[in-house]
N, C-alpha and C positions, 0 to 999 in steps of 0.2 A: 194762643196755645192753651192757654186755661180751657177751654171749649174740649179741646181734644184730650185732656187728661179728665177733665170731666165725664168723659166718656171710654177712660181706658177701664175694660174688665179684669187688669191686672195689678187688682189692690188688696188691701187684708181687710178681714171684716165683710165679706162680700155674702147679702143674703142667698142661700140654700135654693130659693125659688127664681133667681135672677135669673131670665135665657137669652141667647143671641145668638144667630145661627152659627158663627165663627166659632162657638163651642162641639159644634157636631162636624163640624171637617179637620181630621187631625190630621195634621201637620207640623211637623220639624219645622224651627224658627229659622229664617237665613236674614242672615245682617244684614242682606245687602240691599234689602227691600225695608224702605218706608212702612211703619204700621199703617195700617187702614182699618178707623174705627168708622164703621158706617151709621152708626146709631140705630139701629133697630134693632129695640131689647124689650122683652115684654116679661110680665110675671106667669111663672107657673100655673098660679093659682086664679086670676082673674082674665087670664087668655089675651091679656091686652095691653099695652103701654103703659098704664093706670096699676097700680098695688092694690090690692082690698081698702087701704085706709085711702084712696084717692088721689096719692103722692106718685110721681114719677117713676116708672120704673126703670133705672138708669144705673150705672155704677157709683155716678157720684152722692148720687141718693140714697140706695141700698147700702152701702154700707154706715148707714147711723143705727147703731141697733137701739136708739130710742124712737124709731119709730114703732108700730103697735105690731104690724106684721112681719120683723124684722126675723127670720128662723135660721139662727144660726150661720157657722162662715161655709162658705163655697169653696169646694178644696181647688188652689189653681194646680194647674198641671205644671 
């Protein structure tokens, strides 16, 4: 389960440049469905899995704003 929270996009502190396509299909929550994080998330800025500083681009990662390329939180919906 660690794994999977490791990877939910719905935490605070989440850097500005974090993407995943589940951000761009909007859609109403329904309880009755299981989340599904599928893990493909990349940064803005380096086009790629990888952050500029070389660290993961992930939710459990993005949100340490002591890393270098950490730009601010990510408004959740």
């Amino acid at each position: 389960m660690a794994e999977l929270d490791n990877l939910n996009p719905n935490r605070p502190n989440l850097c500005s440049s974090l993407r995943w396509k589940g951000m761009f299909y909007p859609s109403e929550k329904d309880a009755t469905v299981q989340p599904s994080n599928s893990g493909y998330f990349w940064c803005l800025h380096s086009q790629t899995c990888l952050g500029p500083d070389g660290g993961l681009a992930e939710p459990g990662e993005c949100d340490k704003s002591e890393r270098k390329c950490h730009q601010g939180d990510l408004p959740l919906a």
